[in-house]
C-alpha positions as CSV (number, residue, x, y, z in Angstrom):
1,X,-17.4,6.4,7.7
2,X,-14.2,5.9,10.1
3,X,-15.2,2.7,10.9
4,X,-15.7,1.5,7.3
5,X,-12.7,3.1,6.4
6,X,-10.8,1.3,9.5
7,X,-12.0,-1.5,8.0
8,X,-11.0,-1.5,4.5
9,X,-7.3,-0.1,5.4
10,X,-6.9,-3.0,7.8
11,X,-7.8,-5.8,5.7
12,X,-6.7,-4.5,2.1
13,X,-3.5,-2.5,3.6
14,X,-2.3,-4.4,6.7
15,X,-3.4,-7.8,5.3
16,X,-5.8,-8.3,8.4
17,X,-8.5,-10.9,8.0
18,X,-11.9,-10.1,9.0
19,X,-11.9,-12.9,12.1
20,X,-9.0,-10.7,13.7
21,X,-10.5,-7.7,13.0
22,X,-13.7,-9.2,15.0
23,X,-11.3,-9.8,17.7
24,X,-9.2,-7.0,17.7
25,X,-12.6,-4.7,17.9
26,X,-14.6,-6.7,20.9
27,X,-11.4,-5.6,23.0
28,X,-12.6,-2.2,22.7
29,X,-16.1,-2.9,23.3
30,X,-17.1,-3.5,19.7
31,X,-20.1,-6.1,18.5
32,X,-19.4,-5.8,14.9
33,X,-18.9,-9.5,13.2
34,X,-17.0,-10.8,10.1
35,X,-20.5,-11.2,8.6
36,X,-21.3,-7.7,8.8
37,X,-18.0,-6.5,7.6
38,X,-18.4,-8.9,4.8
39,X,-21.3,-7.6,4.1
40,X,-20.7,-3.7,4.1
41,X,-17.6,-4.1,1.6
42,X,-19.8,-5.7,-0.7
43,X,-22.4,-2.9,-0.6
44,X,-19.6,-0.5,-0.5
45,X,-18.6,-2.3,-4.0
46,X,-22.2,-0.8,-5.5
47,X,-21.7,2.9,-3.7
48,X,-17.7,3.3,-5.1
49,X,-18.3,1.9,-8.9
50,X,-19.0,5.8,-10.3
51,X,-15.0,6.3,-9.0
52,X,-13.9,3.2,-10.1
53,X,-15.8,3.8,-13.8
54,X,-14.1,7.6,-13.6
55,X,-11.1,5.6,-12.6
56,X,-11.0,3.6,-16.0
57,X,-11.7,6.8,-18.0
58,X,-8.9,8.0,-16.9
59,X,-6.4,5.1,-17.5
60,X,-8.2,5.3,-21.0
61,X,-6.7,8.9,-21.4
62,X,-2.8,7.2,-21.6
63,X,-1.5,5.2,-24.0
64,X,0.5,3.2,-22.1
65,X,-0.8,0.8,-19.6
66,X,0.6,-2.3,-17.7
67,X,-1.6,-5.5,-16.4
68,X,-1.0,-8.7,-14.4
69,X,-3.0,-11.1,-12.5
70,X,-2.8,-13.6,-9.7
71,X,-5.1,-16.8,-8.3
72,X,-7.4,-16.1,-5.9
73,X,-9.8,-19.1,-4.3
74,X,-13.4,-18.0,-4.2
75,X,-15.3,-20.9,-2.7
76,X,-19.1,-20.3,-4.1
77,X,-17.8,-19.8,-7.7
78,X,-20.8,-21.4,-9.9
79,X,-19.8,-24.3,-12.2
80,X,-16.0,-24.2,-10.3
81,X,-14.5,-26.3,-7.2
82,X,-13.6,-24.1,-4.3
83,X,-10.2,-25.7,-5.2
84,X,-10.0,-24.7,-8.6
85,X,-7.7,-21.6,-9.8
86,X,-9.7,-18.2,-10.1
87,X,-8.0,-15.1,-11.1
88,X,-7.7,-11.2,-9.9
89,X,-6.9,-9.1,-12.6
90,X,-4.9,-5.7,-12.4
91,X,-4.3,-3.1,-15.2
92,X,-2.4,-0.2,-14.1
93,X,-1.2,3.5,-16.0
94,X,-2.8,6.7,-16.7
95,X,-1.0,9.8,-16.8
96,X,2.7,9.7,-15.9
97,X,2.0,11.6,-13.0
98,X,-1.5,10.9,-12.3
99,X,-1.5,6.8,-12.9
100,X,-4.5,4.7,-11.0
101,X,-4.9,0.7,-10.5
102,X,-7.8,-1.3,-10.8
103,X,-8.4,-4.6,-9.3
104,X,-11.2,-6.5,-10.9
105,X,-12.1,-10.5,-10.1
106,X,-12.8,-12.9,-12.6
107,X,-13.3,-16.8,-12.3
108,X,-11.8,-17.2,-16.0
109,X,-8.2,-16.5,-16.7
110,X,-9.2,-16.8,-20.8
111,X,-8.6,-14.3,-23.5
112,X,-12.0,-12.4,-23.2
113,X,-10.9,-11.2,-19.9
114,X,-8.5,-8.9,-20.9
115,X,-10.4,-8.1,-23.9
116,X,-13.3,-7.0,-22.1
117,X,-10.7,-5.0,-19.3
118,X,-8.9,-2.8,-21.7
119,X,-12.3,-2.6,-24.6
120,X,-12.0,1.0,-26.3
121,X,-8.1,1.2,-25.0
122,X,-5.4,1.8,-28.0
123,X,-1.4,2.0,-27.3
124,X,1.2,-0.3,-25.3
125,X,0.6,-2.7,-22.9
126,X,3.2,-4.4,-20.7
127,X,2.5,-7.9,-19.3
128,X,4.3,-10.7,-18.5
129,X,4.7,-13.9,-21.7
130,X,1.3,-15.2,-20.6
131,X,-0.6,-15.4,-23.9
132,X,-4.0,-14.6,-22.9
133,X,-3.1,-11.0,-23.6
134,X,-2.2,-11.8,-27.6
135,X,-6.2,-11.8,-28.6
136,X,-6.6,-8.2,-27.6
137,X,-3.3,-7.0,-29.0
138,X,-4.4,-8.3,-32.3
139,X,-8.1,-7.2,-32.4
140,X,-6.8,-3.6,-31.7
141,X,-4.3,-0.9,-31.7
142,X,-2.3,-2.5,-29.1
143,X,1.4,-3.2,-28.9
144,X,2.8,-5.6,-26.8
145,X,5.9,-4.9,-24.8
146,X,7.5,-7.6,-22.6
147,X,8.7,-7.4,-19.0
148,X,12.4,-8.0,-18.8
149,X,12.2,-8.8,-14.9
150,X,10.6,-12.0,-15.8
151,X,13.0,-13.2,-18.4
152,X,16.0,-12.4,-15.9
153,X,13.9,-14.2,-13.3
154,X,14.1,-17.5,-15.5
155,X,17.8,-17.3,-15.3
156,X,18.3,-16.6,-11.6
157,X,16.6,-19.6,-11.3
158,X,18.4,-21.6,-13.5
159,X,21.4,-20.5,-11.7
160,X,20.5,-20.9,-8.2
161,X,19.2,-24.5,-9.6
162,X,23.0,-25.3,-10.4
163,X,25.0,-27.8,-8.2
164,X,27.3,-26.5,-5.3
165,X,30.2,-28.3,-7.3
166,X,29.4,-26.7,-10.4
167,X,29.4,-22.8,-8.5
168,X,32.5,-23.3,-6.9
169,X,35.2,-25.1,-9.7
170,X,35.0,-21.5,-11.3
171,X,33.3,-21.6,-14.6
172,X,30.8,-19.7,-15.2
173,X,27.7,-21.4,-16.0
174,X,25.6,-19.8,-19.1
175,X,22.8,-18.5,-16.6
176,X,25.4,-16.7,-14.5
177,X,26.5,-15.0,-18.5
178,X,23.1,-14.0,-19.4
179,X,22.6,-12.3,-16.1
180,X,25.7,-10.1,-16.8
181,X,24.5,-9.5,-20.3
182,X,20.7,-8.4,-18.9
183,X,22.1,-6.8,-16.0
184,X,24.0,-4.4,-18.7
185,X,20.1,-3.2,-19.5
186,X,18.9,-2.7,-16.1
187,X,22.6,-0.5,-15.4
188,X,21.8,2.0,-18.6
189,X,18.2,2.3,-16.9
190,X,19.2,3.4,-14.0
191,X,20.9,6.2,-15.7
192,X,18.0,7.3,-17.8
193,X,15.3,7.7,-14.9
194,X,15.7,11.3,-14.4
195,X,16.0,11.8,-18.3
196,X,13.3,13.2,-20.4
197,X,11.4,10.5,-23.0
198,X,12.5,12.2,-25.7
199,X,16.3,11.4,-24.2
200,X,15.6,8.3,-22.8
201,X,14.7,7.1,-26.5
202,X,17.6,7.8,-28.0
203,X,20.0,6.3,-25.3
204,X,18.5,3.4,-25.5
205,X,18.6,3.5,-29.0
206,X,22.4,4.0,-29.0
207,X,23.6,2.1,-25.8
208,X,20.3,-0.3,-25.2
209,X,20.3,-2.1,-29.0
210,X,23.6,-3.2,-29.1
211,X,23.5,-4.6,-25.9
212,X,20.5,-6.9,-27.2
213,X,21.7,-7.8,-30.3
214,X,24.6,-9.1,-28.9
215,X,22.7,-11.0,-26.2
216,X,20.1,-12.5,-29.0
217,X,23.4,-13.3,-31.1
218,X,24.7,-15.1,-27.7
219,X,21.2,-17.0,-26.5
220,X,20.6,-18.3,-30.1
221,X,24.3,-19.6,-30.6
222,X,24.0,-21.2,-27.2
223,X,20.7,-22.5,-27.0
224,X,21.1,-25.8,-29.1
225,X,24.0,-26.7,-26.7
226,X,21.5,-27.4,-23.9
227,X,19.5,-29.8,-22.6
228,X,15.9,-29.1,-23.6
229,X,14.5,-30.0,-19.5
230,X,17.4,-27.6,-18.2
231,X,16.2,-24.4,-16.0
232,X,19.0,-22.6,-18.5
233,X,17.3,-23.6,-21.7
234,X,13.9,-22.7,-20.7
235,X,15.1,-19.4,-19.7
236,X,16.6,-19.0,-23.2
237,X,13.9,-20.0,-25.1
238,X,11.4,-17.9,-23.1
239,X,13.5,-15.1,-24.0
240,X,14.4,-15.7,-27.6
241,X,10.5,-16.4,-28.0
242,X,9.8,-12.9,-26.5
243,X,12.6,-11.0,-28.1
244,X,10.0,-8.8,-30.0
245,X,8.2,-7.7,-26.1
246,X,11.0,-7.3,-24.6
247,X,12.9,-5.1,-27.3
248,X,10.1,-2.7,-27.7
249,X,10.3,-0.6,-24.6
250,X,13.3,0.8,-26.8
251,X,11.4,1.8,-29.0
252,X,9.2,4.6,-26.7
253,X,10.8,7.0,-24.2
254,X,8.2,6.6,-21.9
255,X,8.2,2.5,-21.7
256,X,9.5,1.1,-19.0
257,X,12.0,-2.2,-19.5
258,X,9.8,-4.0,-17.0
259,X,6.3,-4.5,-15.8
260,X,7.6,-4.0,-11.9
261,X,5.4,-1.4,-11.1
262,X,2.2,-3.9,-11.6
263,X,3.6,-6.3,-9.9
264,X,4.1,-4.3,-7.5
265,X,0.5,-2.8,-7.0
266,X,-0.5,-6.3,-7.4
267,X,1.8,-7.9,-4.3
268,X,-0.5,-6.1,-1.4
269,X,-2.9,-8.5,-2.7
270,X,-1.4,-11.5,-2.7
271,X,0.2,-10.6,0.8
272,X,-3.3,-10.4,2.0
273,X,-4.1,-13.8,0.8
274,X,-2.2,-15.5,2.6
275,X,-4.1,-14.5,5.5
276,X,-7.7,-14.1,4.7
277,X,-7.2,-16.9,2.5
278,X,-10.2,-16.8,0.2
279,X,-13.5,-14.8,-0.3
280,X,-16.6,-17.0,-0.2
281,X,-18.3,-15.7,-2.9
282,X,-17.9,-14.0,-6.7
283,X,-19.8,-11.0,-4.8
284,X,-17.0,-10.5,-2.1
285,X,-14.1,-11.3,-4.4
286,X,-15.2,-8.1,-6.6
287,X,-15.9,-6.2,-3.4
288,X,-12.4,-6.9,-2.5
289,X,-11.3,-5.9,-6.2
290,X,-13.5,-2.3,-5.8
């Protein structure tokens, strides 16, 4: 059990491949190879699925929940080139003080993914803009709030993007504005983390809303005075078509103005993957997912 759980923290914690951990354990006298490692998460996947389906019971008891997903290159997917884009999928929530994360592989990155994830699940759900997640919003009870961290994103990189010339004859580009505007949001946040829902609510409602309707009022008068294959533009129209996500952690104490913390439970992952690379099979990508 030591070993196996040696194992599993190494490569899923410390991002180790198995080929190092091969290495790593003949210096101590060890015989074990990648195969068998392989191997023994896989079963492993079989042996933990009673905790994982106790797991998604328990997410199921909040109604508030937060999901992402990343590629992942699994090189014996049927009907798929090892090149092609395959996808790890994350949901994340529960009880505020008791929230669990669950990985789970799929080759598809279509709108019956996520409809089969969160089946039977009624509330909020925070994502990114990726519209996958629309088809199970509108077949059940499920609001859709947006994550502000990727709008801002879109303007960071539309100001970065900007010419050295531009940054330094002391205008302020519109990208540079709309980051003052957002980061306005992110300042009254920071205030309200020790707050109860109940009084997070209604400071957003009286020092959040005006803060966005004077930002929508700003993106949509601007907007048409751009360039339609500017990094600025795309970053206003990705938020102007999203203003209904992103404005509805307002509307719920207990919503958060970004999907951070998934992204964050997702990042281990994709850390890991640039070292191991790939999993050679469907079987050991859910393994690794379990």
């Amino acid at each position: 059990i030591s070993l196996l759980a040696y194992i599993i923290v190494a490569k899923y914690c410390d991002a180790l491949p198995l080929y190092r951990l091969e290495k790593i354990l003949a210096r101590y006298g060890g015989s074990i190879t990648r195969t068998s490692m392989a191997n023994w998460i896989m079963r492993l996947c079989d042996t933990f699925m009673p905790l994982i389906n106790l797991m998604k019971e328990h997410q199921r008891t909040s109604d508030y929940l937060q999901a992402d997903e990343t590629r992942l290159q699994v090189l014996k997917e049927p009907g798929k080139s090892a090149t092609s884009d395959k996808w790890m999928w994350l949901i994340r929530g529960g009880p505020p003080d008791q929230p669990v994360v669950i990985f789970e592989y799929d080759a598809s990155r279509s709108a019956e993914v996520p409809s089969r994830l969160l089946e039977g699940f009624s509330g909020s759900l925070q994502t990114d803009g990726y519209a996958g997640y629309n088809q199970v919003c509108r077949e059940n009870d499920i609001t859709r709030i947006g994550c502000w961290d990727h709008a801002r994103r879109k303007f960071k990189d539309a100001s970065k993007a900007l010419p050295v010339k531009q940054k330094h004859n002391g205008k302020i580009s519109k990208a540079d504005i709309a980051l003052s505007k957002i980061s306005k949001l992110y300042a009254i946040e920071g205030n309200l983390k020790s707050m109860t829902p109940e009084h997070r609510y209604q400071q957003r409602q009286q020092l959040s809303l005006p803060i966005l309707e004077d930002l929508k009022g700003w993106l949509e008068k601007n907007i048409s005075k751009l360039p339609k294959d500017s990094l600025t533009y795309t970053a206003m129209y990705y938020t102007l078509n999203q203003w209904e996500t992103l404005t509805g952690y307002c509307d719920n104490g207990h919503l958060r103005i970004s999907n951070i913390l998934a992204e964050n439970a997702i990042r281990p992952l994709a850390i890991g993957r640039r070292n191991w690379l790939f999993s050679d099979t469907p079987k050991g990508a859910q393994g690794s997912a379990t």
